[in-house]
Each structure stands twice: as C-alpha cells, then as structure tokens.
N, C-alpha and C positions, 0 to 999 in steps of 0.2 A: 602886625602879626595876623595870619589867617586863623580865622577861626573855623575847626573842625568839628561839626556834628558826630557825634559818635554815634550812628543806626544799629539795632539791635539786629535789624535783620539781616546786614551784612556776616554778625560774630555767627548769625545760626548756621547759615551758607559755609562758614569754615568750619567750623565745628564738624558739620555734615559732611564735608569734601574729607577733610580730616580723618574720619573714623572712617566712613568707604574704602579711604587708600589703605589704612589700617588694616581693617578685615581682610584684603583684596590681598597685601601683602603676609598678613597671617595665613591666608587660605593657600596661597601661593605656596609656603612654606612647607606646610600642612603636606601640600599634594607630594612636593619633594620628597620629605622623608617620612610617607606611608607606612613604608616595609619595618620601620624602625618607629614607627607610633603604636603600629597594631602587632608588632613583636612584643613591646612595652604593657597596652592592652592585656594581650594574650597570657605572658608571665605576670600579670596580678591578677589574673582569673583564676589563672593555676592553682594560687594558694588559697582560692575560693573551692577550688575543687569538691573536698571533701562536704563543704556547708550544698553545694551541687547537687552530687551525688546523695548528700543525707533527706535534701528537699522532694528530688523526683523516690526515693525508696517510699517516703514517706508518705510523698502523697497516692502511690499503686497501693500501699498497702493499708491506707486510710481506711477503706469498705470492708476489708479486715475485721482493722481494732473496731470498727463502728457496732458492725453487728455481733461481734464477740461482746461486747460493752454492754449494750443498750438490749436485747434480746435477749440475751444468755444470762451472763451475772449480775446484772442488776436487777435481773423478773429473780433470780433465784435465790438472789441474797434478803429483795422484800419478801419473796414468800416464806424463809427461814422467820423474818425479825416476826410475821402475821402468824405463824404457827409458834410461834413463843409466845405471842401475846396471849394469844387463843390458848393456851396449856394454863398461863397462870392466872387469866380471867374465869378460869374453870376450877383449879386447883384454889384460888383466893378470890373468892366473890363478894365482893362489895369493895377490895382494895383497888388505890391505884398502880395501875403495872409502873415498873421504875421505866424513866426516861433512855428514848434509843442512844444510844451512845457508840453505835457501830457506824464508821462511815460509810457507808455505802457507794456516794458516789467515788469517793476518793480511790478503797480499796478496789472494784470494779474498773476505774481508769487504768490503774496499773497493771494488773494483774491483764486485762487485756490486750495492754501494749507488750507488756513481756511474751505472750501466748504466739503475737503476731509475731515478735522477732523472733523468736524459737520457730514457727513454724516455718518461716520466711527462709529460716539459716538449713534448718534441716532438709528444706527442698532444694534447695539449692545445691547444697552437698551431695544427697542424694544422687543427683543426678548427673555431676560430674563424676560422682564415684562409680556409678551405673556404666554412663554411658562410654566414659574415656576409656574401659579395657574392649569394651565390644568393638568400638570403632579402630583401636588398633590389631584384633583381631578378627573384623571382618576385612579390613585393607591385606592383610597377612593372607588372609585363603586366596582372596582376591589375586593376590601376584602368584601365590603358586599353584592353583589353577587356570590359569590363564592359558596354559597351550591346550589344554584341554577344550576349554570354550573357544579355540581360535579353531580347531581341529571340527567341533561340534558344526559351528559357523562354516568351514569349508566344505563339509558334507553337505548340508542343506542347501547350500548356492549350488554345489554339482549338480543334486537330483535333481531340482529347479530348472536348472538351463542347460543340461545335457544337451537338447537340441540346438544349441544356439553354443558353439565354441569359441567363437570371436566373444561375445559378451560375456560366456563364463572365465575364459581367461582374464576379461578388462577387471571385472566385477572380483574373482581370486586375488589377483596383484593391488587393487585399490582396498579391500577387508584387511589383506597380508602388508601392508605398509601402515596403516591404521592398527592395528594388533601390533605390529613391532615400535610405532612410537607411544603409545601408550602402555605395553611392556617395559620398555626400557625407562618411561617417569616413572611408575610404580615403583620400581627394583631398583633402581639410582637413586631418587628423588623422594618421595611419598616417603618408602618403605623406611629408609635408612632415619628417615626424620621423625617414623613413628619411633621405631626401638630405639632410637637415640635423645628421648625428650627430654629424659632428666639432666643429658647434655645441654642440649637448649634451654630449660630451665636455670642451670646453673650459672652457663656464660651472661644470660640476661638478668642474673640476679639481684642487681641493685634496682632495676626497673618493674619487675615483678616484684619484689620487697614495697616501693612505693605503690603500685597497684594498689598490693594487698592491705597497705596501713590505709589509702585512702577510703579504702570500701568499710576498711572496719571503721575509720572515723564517721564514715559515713552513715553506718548503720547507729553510733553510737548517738551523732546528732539529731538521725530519724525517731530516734527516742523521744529526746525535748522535743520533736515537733507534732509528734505524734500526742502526747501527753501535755500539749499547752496550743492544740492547733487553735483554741476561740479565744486565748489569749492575744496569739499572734495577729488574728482576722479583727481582734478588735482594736489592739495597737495600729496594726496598717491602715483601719477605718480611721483612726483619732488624727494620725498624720496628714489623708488624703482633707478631713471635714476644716486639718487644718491649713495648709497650705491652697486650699483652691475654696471659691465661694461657694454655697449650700448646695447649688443649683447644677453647679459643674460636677462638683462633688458625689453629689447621687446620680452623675449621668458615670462617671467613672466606676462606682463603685453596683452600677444594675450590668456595667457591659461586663466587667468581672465577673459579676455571675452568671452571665450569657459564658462566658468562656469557659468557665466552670463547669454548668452543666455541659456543652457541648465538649469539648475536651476532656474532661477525668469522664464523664459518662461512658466515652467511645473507647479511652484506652481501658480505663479498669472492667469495662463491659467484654471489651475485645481479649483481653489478658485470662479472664475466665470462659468466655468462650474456645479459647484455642488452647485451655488445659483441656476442659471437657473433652476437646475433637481427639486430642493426644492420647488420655486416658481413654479412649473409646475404643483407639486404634491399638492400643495396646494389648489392651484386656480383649477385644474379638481375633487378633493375629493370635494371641497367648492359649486361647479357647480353640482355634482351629490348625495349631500346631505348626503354625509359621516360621517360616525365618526370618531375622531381623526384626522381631517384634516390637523389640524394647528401642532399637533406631528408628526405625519406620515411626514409630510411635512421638518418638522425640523431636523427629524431623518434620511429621505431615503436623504437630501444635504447634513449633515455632512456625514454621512460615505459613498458620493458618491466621498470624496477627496481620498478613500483607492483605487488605481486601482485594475479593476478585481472584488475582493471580496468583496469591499466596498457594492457594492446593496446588495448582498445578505446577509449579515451582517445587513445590515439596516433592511431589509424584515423580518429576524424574527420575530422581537419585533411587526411588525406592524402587519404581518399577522396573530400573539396569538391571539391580541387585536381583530383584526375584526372578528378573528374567534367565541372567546367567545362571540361576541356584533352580531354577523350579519355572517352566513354564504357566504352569499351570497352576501354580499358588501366583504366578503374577496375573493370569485372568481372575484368580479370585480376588487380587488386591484391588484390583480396576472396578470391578463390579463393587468393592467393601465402598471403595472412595466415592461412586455416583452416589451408593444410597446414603453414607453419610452428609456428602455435600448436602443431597437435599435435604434431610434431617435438618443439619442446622442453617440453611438458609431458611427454611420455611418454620421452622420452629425453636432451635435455640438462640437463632441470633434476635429476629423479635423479639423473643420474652426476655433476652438478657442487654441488649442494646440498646433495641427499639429504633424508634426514627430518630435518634441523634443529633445527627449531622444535618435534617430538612433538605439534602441536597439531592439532584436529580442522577441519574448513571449520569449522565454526560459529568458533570459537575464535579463528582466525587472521582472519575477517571482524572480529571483535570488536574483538582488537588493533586491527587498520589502522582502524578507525573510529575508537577511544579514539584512538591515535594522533593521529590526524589533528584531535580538535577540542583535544586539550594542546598538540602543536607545530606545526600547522600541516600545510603541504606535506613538510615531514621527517619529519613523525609517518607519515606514508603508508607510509614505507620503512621506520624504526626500530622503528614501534609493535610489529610482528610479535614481533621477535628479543625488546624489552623486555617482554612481555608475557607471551612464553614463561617467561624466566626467571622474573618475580613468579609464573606460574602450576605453575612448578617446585618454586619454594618453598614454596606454599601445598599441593601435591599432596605432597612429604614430611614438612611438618608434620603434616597430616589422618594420612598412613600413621604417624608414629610417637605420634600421639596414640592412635590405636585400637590398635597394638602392645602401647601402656603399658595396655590396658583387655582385653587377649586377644581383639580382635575383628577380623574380617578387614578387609584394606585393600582387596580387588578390589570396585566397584561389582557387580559381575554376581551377589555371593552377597547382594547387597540385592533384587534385583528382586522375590522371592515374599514377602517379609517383611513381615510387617503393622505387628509391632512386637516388643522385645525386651524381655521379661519382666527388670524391675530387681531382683528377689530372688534367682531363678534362672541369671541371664543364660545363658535359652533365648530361642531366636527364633519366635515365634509365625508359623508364616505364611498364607498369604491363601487362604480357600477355595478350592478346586479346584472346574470344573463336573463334572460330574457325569460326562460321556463321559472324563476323564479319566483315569487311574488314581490311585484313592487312595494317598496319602502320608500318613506321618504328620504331624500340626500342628507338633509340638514337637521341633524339632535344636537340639542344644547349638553352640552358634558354637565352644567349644574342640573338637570332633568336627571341622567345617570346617579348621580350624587344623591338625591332628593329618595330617586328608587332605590337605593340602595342603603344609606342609612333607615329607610321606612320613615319618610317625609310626607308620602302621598294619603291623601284623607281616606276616611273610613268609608266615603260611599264610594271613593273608585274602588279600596280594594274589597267591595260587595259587591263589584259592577256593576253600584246604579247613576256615577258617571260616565261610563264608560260610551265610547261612539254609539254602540248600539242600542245601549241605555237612550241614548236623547234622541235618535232616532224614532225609538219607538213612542216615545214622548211627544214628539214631534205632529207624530202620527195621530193620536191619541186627542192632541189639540184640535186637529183639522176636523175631528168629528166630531167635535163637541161645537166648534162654531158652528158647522152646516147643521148641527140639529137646532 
C-alpha cells in the first residue's frame, strides 16, 4: 500500500478555492436578483419609517428642548427652591430648612420636551392652515386675470417696437402662444386641482391615512428620544467600547462628533436662519402693504435652507407674482431681498451657523451638486454638512499619512516645489525668474517641520545665529587678530 502524507497546506488551498467559488457564486446571485433584494431592503425600512421620521424630528428640534431646559426652567425652577430657602432662613433662624424634594431636573426634562412638541405642532399647523387658502386663492386671481395681463403685455411690446413691424408681430404671436398655453394649464389643470383637493385628498385616502399615522408615531417616538437622548449616546457608546477595541473605538466615536457638530450645527443653524429670513419677509411686505406677503414669506424661508441658490429660486415665483399684481411693489420686493441677502450673509448666517462646514465656495458648491444628483431635493440641504464631514476625514488621513513620511501637511509649503528628491527627501523647487531673489533649490522638508513646530533654538529666533549674525562675527574676529 501507498502511503499518503496528508499536507495541511494542500486542505488550506481548498478550503480557499472553496469559499472564493462560494462568494463568487453568492455575489453572482446577489447581482441577479437586485431588484428583488433591495425591494426586500426597502419594505423592512418602511416599517422603520416612523422610528425615521421620530429620529430626524428629534433631533431638528433638539436645540429646542436644550435651551427651553437648561436656560429657561431649570435657572427658574432653582431660583424658586433659593427664594424659599431665603424666606424660611429669614422667617426661622437658626433652623434647618427641610430637605429639596422637588425634582428639578426631571420636571424641567419634561415639561421642555412637551413645550417643544406643542410648539413644533402648532407651527406646523399654522402654517399649512395659513398658507393652503392663500395659495389656492392666489392661483384663482391668477387664472382670471390672465387676459388682462396678456392684453397689458401686448400694449407694452406695441409701444416698444412700433418701429419695427416684422419684430412686433414675431414678438405678439410668440407672448400670445405662451399666454394661451399657460392659460389653458392654469384653467384645465392647476385650477380644477386646486378646487377639487378634498377630491384628491379622498381618492388617496388610505395613503394620506398612513402619512399621517407615521408622522404622529413619529412625533410620539421624538418624545422618548428627546427625553432619554444621553441615555441613548451612552448605550450606543457601551455597544461601539464593546464590540471594537479601545483604540478603534474612540476613533469612531471622536468622528461621531465631528459629524455632529458639522451636520446638526448646519441644519439646525440653517432651519433658524431661514425662519428668521421668512419672518422678516413677512413682517416688512405686511408693514409696506404688499401683496402675497404671507406666500412670499413662506416661500423666500423654505428655499432659504438651499445655500447660495435658495433666494434666488424663491425669488422667481415671488417676483412673476408681484410683477403681474404691481410693478412697482415688485422693484420694491427686489430691492427688500439684496438688502436682506446681505443682512444675513454678513450677519445672521455667522452668528447662527458660523464656519460649520470649514469648506471653501468651491467645495460647498460641489457638495450641494453631489448632493443633489444622490438624493435628490434633500441632497440640496444635506449634501453640504455630508460632504464636509467625508472631506474631514480625507483631509486628516492625507495629514497623518505625510506625518508618518516627516513631510509637511500645510498645502502652502507645496506651491514652489517641483518635486521631492526620494533618496534625500529634499524638495526640489521651481526655478525662480530672474527679477527675483535667488533662493536656494534644495530645503530639506524636515527644516520646514522643525520651523514650524518651533524646533529652531532661541538664538536664531533673536537673530544671533542668523547669516548676518556670523557674519558680523566673523568680521568682529578679524579685528581683534590684527590688533
């Protein structure tokens, strides 16, 4: 009989071939039925929905309950328990006052989380009850004034280009097909869909039904998280300290809070800043007896959450409207929006934002584009914050990879550098013209480093070693031999 070695190393080799084919054919599978994994996906997110929607309410309206909490009833509820003391240390002197027995932090939790969904509900409300009769009675004048502004429109092209009859006819016939297809969507389309919503509303009633149960579970979940959020930060800390080691662990739980700040700082910063701008808009239209005050209003805050482009996005709609209503309340509306743009770029977005994001125009254009073609209309708002952070973490990897190589992280000491000598590692840098003053080619990058953390000793930076230091030294020797 032959005798056969059994090699361990052969079993590893199958084993390995093994699980490759495996994966290779699970992945395989995978790709097939996509449509039908991430259908599956999607229907067990759903029924997450509500825990969703209770998380992001909770956490816009976090800075809320924070400063209703911590500012408000808790200074006011110790300054009650300190003026009771104060009364019965006055009233009973030499006794001891009885022990506090009010909780303070407890009853202050709650009562600020209820203040915030009260207020949260009421705004909300507000403002669909506000805004939904205006919008369907500004679309209403809209359509039946319409031949009027088309008629206004064909006077002002005639007086205009009287001289010119070939162009005012071109110019008449292109306004008058333009005025007849947006006539006829208004009065077919728009109109019939405004007076008819509670039709709408009703055929899609099982849909609107779940909407509306989600939003309320939602708000009811935003409760417990709002009311046990350092419970929850500390269970998810116990999880992450316990599943990864120490080390991993606080690298996860510092980029957390890198995300944190930069993301809730930009949304909940940007959420009050573009009620402000709304509120602003409303209350100066409302004071200078405008029309559309209370839309105009509603419309220049929401899309003052899109940076950058958000006004000017809002501005269209506003300035059609004033224009066909009133000329000249729409030059006043134009003139309202420069000087508030500036207002809160120069002053309320700083004091409420701040530098957030650390990201440059170009950068932050970039985000909100990326943004916007991954998610959509929400990508406009989040891409910002989410982009910061990836561009956070990519900009501390680059610094602690050239740390690990002794070469500097600032861009600024790249600019003359042509290239950096790999046996050396000197940095070569880029010819100087000629009018400038010569420098040497060749800085050691660890020199850069040395200057830069404040390595270099105390007599260069008194400059008494400097070149001209030992020079003069130099000099100073020669005449003391010759004497």
């Amino acid at each position: 009989m032959l005798n056969f070695k059994w090699d361990k190393k052969y079993l590893y080799w199958g084993v390995t071939a093994f699980l490759v084919i495996a994966a290779a054919t699970v992945f395989f599978l995978c790709m097939s039925q996509v449509e039908q994994i991430l259908e599956r996906i999607f229907s067990f997110l759903s029924i997450l929905t509500p825990v969703l929607y209770g998380f992001i309410i909770a956490y816009i309206l976090a800075p809320v309950a924070t400063f209703i909490e911590k500012p408000c009833l808790r200074r006011l509820f110790y300054t009650i328990q300190d003026k009771k003391r104060e009364r019965f240390e006055r009233l009973h002197p030499g006794e001891e006052p009885p022990p506090k027995t009010f909780p303070v932090r407890k009853v202050a939790r709650v009562l600020s989380v209820v203040l915030t969904i009260i207020l949260a509900l009421a705004l909300l409300t507000g403002m669909i009850w506000i805004l939904l009769p205006q919008l369907i009675d500004t679309v209403t004048l809209l359509v039946s004034n319409m031949p009027s502004y088309v008629t206004q429109i064909s006077d002002w092209v005639s007086g205009m280009l009287k001289n010119y009859p070939d162009i005012e006819a071109y110019v008449l016939q292109f306004t008058g097909g333009i005025s007849d297809m947006l006539n006829k969507w208004l009065s077919t389309e728009l109109l019939p869909q405004m007076n008819n919503i509670w039709t709408l509303i009703t055929s899609n009633v099982m849909n609107i039904v779940s909407i509306f149960i989600n939003l309320l579970l939602g708000f009811v979940i935003a409760i417990y998280f709002l009311n046990s959020k350092e419970l929850f930060a500390a269970q998810s800390k116990k999880i992450v300290y316990c599943l990864f080691k120490t080390k991993t662990a606080n690298k996860i739980i510092n980029t957390t809070r890198d995300i944190h700040k930069s993301f809730g700082q930009f949304i909940t910063g940007k959420l009050i800043d573009s009620f402000i701008i709304g509120a602003l808009y409303i209350l100066i239209m409302s004071a200078l007896q405008m029309d559309y005050a209370i839309l105009a209003g509603v419309i220049m805050g929401v899309t003052s959450i899109i940076p950058f482009f958000g006004p000017f996005i809002g501005a269209v709609p506003c300035v059609l409207l004033l224009l066909l209503s009133d000329p000249v309340e729409c030059l006043y509306f134009i003139i309202m929006m420069i000087i508030i743009q500036q207002i809160d770029g120069n002053i309320l977005a700083p004091k409420i934002i701040g530098d957030s994001t650390g990201l440059s125009s170009f950068w932050v254009i970039f985000g909100m584009l990326l943004g916007q073609g991954i998610f959509g209309f929400a990508g406009l708002i989040i891409g910002i914050p989410m982009f910061a952070v990836i561009y956070s973490l990519i900009k501390n990897r680059v610094a602690n990879g050239l740390s690990n190589k002794n070469l500097p992280s600032d861009s600024n000491e790249y600019r003359d550098i042509h290239h950096i000598d790999s046996d050396t590692g000197e940095a070569v840098m880029f010819p100087h013209p000629p009018y400038m003053k010569k420098i040497k080619e060749k800085h050691n990058i660890k020199d850069f480093l040395k200057h830069k953390d404040g390595k270099d000793t105390k007599g260069e930076k008194d400059g008494k070693n400097t070149p001209e230091s030992k020079k003069d030294a130099g000099k100073s020797e020669k005449k003391d031999k010759t004497k």
